[in-house]
Gaussian input, Z-matrix of N, CA and C with variables (Angstrom, degrees):
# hf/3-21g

backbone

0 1
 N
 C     1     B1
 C     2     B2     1     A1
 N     3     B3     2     A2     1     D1
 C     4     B4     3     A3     2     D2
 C     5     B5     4     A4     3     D3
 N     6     B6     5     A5     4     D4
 C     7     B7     6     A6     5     D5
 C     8     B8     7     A7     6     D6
 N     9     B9     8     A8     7     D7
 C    10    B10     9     A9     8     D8
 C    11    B11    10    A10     9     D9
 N    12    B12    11    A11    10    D10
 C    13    B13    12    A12    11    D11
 C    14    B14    13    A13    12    D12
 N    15    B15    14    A14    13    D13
 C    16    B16    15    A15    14    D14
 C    17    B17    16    A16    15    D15
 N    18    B18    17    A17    16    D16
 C    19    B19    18    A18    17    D17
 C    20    B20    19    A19    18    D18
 N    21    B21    20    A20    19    D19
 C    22    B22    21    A21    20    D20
 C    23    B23    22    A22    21    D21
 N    24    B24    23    A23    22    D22
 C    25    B25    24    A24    23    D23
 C    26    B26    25    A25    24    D24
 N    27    B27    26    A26    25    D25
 C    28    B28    27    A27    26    D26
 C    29    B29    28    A28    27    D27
 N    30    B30    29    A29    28    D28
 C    31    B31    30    A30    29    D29
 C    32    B32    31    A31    30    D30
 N    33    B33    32    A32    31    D31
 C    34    B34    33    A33    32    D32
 C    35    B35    34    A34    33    D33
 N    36    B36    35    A35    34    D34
 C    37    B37    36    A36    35    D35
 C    38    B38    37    A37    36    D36
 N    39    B39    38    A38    37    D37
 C    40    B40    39    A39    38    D38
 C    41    B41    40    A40    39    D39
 N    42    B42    41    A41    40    D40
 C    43    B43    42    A42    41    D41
 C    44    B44    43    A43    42    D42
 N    45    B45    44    A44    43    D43
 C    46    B46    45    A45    44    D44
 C    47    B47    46    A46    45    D45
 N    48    B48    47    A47    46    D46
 C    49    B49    48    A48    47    D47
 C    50    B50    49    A49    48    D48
 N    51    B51    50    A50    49    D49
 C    52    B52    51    A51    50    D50
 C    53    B53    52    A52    51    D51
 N    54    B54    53    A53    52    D52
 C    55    B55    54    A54    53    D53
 C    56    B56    55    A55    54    D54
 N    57    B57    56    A56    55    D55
 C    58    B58    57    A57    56    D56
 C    59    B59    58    A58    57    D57
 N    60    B60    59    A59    58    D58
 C    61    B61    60    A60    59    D59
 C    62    B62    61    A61    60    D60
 N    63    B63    62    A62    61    D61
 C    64    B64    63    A63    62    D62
 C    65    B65    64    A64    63    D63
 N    66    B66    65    A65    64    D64
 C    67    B67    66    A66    65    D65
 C    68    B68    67    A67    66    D66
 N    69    B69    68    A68    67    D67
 C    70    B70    69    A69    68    D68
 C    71    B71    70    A70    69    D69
 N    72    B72    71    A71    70    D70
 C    73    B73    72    A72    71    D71
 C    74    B74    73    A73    72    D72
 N    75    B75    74    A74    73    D73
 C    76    B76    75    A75    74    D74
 C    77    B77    76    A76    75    D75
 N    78    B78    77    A77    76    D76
 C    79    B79    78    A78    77    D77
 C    80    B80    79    A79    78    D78
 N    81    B81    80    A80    79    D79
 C    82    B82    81    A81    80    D80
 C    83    B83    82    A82    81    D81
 N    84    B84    83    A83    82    D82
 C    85    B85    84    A84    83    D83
 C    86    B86    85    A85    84    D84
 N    87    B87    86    A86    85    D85
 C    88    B88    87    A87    86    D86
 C    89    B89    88    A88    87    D87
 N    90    B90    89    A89    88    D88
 C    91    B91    90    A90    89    D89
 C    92    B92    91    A91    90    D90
 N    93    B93    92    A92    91    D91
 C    94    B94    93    A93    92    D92
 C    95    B95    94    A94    93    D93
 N    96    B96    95    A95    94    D94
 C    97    B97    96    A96    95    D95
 C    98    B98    97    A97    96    D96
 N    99    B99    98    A98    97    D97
 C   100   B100    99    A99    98    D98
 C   101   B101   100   A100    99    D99
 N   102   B102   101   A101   100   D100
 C   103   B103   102   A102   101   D101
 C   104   B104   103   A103   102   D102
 N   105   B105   104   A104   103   D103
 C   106   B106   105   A105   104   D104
 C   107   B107   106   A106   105   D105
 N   108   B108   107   A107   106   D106
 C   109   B109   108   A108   107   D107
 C   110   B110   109   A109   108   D108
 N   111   B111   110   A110   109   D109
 C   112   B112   111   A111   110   D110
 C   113   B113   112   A112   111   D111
 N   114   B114   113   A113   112   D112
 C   115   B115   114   A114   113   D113
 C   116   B116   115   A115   114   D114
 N   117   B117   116   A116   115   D115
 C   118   B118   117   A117   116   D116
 C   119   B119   118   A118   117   D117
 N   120   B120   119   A119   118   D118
 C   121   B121   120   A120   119   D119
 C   122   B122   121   A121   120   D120
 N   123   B123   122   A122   121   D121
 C   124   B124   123   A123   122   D122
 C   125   B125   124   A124   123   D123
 N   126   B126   125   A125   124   D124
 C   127   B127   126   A126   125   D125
 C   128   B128   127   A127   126   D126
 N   129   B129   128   A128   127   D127
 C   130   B130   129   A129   128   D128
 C   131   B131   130   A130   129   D129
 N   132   B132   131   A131   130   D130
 C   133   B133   132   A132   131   D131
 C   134   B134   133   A133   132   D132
 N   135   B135   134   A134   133   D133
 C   136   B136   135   A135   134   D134
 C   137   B137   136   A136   135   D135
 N   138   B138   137   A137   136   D136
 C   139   B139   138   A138   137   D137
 C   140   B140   139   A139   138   D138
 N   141   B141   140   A140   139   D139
 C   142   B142   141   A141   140   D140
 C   143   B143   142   A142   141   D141
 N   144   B144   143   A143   142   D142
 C   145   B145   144   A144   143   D143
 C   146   B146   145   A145   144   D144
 N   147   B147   146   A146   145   D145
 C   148   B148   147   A147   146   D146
 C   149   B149   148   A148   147   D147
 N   150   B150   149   A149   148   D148
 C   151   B151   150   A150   149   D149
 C   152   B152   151   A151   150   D150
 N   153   B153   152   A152   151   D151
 C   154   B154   153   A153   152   D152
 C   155   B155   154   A154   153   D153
 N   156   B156   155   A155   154   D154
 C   157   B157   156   A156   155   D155
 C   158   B158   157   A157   156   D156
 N   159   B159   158   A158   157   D157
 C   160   B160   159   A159   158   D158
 C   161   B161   160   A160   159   D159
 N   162   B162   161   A161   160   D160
 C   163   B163   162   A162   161   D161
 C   164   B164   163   A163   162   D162
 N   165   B165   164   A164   163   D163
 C   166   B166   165   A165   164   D164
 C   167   B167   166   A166   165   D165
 N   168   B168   167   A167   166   D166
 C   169   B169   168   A168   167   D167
 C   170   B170   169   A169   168   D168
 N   171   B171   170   A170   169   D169
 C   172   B172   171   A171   170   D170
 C   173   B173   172   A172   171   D171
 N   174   B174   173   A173   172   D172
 C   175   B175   174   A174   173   D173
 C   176   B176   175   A175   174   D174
 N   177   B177   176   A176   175   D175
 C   178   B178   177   A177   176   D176
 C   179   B179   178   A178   177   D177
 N   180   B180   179   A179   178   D178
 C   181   B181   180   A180   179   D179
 C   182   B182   181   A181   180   D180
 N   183   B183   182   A182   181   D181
 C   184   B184   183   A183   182   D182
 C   185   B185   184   A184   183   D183
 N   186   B186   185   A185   184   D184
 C   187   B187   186   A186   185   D185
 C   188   B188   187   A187   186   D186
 N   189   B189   188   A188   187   D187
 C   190   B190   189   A189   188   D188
 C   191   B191   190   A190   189   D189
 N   192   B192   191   A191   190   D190
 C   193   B193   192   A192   191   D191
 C   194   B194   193   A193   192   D192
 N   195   B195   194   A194   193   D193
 C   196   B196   195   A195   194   D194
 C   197   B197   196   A196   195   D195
 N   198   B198   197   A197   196   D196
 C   199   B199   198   A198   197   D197
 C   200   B200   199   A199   198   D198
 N   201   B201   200   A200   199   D199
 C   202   B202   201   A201   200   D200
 C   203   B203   202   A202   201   D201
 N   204   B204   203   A203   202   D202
 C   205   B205   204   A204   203   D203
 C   206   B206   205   A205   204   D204
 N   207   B207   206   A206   205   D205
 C   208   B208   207   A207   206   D206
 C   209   B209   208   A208   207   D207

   B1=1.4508
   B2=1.5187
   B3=1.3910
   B4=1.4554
   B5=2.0176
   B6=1.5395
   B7=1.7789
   B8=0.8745
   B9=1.7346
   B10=1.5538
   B11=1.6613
   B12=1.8980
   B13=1.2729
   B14=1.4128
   B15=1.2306
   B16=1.9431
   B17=1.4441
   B18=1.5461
   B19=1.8196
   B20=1.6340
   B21=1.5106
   B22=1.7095
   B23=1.4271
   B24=1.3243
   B25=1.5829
   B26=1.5706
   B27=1.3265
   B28=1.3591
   B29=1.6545
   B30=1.4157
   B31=1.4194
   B32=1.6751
   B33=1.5314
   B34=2.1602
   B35=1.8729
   B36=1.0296
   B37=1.9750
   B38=1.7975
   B39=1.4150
   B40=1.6590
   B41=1.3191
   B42=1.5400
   B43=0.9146
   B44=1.9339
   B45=1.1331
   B46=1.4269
   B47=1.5220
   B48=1.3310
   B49=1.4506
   B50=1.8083
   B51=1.3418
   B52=1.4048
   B53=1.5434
   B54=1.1919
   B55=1.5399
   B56=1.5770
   B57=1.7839
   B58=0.8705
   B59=1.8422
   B60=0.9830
   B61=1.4888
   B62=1.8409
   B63=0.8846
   B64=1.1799
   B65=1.4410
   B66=1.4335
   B67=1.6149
   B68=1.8131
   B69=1.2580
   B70=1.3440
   B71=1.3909
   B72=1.4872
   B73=1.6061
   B74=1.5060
   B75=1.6073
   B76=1.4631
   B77=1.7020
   B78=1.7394
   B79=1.5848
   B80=1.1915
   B81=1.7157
   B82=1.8723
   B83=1.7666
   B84=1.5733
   B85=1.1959
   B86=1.5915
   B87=1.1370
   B88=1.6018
   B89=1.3480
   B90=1.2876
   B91=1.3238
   B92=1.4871
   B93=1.1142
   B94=1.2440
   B95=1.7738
   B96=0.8909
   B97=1.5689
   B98=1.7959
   B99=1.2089
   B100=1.1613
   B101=1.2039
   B102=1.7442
   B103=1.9470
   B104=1.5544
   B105=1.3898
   B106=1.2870
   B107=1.5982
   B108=1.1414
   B109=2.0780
   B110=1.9197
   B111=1.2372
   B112=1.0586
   B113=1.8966
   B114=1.3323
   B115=1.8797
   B116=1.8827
   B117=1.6923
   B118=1.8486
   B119=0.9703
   B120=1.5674
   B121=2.0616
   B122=1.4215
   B123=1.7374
   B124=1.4735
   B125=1.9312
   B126=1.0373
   B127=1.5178
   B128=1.4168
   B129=1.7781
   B130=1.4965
   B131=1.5027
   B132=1.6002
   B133=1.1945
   B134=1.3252
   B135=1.3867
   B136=1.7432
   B137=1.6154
   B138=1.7488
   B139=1.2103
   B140=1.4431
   B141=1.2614
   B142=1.7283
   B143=1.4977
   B144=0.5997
   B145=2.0803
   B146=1.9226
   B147=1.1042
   B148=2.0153
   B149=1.7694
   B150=1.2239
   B151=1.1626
   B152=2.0705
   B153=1.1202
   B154=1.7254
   B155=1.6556
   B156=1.5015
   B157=0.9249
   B158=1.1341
   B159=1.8151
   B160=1.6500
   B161=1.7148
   B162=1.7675
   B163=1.3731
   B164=2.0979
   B165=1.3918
   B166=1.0027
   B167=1.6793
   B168=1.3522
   B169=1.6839
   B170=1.3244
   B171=1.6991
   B172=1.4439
   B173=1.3544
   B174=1.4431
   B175=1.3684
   B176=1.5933
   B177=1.4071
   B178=1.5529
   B179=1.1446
   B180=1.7571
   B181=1.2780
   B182=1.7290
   B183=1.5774
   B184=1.2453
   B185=1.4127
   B186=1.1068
   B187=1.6697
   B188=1.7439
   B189=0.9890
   B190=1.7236
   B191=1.2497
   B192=1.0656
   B193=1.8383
   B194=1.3573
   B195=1.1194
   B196=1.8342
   B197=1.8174
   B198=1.1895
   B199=1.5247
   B200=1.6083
   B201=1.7593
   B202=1.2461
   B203=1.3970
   B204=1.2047
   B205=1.7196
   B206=1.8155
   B207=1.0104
   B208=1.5108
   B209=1.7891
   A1=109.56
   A2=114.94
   A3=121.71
   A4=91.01
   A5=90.66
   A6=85.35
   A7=113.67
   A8=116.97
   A9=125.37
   A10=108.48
   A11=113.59
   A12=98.38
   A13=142.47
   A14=90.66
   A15=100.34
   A16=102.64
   A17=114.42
   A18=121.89
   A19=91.20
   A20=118.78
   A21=123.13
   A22=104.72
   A23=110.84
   A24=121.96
   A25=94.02
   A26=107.05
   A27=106.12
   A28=97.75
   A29=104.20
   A30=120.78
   A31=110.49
   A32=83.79
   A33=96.74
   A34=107.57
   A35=85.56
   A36=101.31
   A37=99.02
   A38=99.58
   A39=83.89
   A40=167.55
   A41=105.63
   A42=118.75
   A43=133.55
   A44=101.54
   A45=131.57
   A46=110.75
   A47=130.31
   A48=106.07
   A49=114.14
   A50=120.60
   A51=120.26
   A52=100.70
   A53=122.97
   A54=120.54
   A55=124.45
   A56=111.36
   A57=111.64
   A58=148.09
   A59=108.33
   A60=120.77
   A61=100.69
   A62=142.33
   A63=123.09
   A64=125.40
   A65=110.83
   A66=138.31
   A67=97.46
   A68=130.52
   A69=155.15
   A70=109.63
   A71=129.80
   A72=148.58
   A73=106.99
   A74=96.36
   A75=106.00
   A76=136.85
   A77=92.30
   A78=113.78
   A79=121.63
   A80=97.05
   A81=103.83
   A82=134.44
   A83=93.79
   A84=94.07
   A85=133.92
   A86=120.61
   A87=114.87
   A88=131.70
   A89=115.14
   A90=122.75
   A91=108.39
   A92=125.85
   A93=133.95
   A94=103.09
   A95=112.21
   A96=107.11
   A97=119.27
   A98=123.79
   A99=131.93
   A100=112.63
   A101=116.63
   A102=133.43
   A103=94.60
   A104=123.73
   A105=113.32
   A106=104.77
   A107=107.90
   A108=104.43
   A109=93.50
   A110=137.73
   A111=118.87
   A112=119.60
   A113=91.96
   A114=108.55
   A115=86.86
   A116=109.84
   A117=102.61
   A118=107.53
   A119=119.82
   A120=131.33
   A121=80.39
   A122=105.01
   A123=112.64
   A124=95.72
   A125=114.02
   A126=117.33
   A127=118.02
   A128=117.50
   A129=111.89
   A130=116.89
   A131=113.46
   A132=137.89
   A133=110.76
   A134=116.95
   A135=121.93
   A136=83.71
   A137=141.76
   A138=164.12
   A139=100.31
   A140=117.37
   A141=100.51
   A142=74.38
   A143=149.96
   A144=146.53
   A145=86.98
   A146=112.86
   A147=108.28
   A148=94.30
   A149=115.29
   A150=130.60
   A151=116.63
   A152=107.14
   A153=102.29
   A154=90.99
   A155=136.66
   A156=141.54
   A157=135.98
   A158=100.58
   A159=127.40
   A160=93.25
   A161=102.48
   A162=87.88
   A163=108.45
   A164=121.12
   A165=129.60
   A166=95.49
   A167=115.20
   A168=132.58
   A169=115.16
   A170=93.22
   A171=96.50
   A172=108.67
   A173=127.27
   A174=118.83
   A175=120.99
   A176=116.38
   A177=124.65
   A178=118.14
   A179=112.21
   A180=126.93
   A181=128.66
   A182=104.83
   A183=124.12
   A184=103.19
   A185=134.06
   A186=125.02
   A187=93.70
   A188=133.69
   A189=107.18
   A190=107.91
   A191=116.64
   A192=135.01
   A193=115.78
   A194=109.50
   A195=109.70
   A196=102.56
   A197=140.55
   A198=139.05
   A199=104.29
   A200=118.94
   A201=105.38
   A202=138.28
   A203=95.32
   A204=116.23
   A205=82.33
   A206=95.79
   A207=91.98
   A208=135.80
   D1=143.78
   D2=-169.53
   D3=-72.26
   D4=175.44
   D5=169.04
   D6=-65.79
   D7=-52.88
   D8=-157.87
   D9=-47.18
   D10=-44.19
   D11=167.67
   D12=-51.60
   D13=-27.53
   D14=-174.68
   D15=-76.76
   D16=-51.80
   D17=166.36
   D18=-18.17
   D19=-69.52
   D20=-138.55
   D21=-87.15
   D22=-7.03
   D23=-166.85
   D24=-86.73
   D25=-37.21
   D26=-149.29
   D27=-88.15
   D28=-44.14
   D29=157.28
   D30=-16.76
   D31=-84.94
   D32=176.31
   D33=-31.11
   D34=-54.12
   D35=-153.85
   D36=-54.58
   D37=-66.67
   D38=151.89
   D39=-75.49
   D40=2.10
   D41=148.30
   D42=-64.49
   D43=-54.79
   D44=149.29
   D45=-43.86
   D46=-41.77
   D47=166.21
   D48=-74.55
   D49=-40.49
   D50=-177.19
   D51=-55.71
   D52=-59.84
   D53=169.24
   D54=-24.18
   D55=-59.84
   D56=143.75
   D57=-30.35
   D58=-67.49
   D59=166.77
   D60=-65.39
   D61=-39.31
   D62=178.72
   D63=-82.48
   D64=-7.41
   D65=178.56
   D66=-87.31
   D67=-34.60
   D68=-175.66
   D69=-81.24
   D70=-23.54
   D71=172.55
   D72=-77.33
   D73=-66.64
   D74=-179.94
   D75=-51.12
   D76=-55.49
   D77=165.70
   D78=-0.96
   D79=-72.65
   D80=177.85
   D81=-72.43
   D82=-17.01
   D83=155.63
   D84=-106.15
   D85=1.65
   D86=132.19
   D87=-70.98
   D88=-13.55
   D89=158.56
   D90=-61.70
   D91=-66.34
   D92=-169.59
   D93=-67.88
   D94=-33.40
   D95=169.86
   D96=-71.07
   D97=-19.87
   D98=-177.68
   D99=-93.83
   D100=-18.33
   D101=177.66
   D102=-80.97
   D103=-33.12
   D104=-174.63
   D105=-91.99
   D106=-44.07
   D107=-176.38
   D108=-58.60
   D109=-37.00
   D110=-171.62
   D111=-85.40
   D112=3.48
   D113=-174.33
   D114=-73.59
   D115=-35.94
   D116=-157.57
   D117=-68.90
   D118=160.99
   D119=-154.75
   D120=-111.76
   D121=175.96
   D122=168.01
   D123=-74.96
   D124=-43.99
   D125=178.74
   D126=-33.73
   D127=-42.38
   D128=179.75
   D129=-84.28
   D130=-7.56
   D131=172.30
   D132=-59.67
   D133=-40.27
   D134=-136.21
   D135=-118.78
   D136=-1.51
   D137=154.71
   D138=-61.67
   D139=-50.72
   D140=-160.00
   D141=-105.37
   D142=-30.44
   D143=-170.26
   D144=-60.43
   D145=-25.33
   D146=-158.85
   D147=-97.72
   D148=-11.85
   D149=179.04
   D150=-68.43
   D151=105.98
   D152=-169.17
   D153=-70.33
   D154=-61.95
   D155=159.78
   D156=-141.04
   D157=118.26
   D158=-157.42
   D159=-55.48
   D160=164.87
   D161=168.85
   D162=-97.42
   D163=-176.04
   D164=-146.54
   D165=-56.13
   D166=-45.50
   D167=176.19
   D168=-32.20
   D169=-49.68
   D170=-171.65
   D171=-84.88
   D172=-40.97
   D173=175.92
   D174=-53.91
   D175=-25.17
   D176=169.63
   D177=-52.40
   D178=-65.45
   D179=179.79
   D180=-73.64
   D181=20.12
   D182=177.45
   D183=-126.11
   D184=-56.02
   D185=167.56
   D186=-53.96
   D187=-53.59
   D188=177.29
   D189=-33.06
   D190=-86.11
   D191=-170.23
   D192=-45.97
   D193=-38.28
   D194=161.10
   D195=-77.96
   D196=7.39
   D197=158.76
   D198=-97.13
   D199=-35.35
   D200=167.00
   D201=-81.32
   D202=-3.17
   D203=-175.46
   D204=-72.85
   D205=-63.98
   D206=-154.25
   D207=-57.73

């Protein structure tokens, strides 16, 4: 292998570990965000659905949950 490859290899490899470790931070708290989006009833659903317009809080914390649904 020329240098320049090993330069870019080595480049990748650490990059790819910080990715790692920061993918390893997050984990548990999308975990924990997905234990709570799956705690909600159709009932607390059909609350902000009765809502003509939620306030800003609630519209935040509903485009989240419609990003974790998905």
């Amino acid at each position: 292998m020329s240098v320049a490859v090993v330069i870019v290899a080595s480049e990748a490899n650490a990059i790819r570990a910080e990715c790692d470790a920061d993918l390893q931070e997050v984990m548990p708290i999308l975990n924990a965000a997905n234990d709570a989006l799956n705690t909600l009833t159709p009932q607390d659903i059909q609350i902000v659905r009765s809502m003509k317009r939620p306030p800003a809080g609630v519209r935040l914390v509903m485009e989240a949950v419609c990003i974790l649904k998905v």
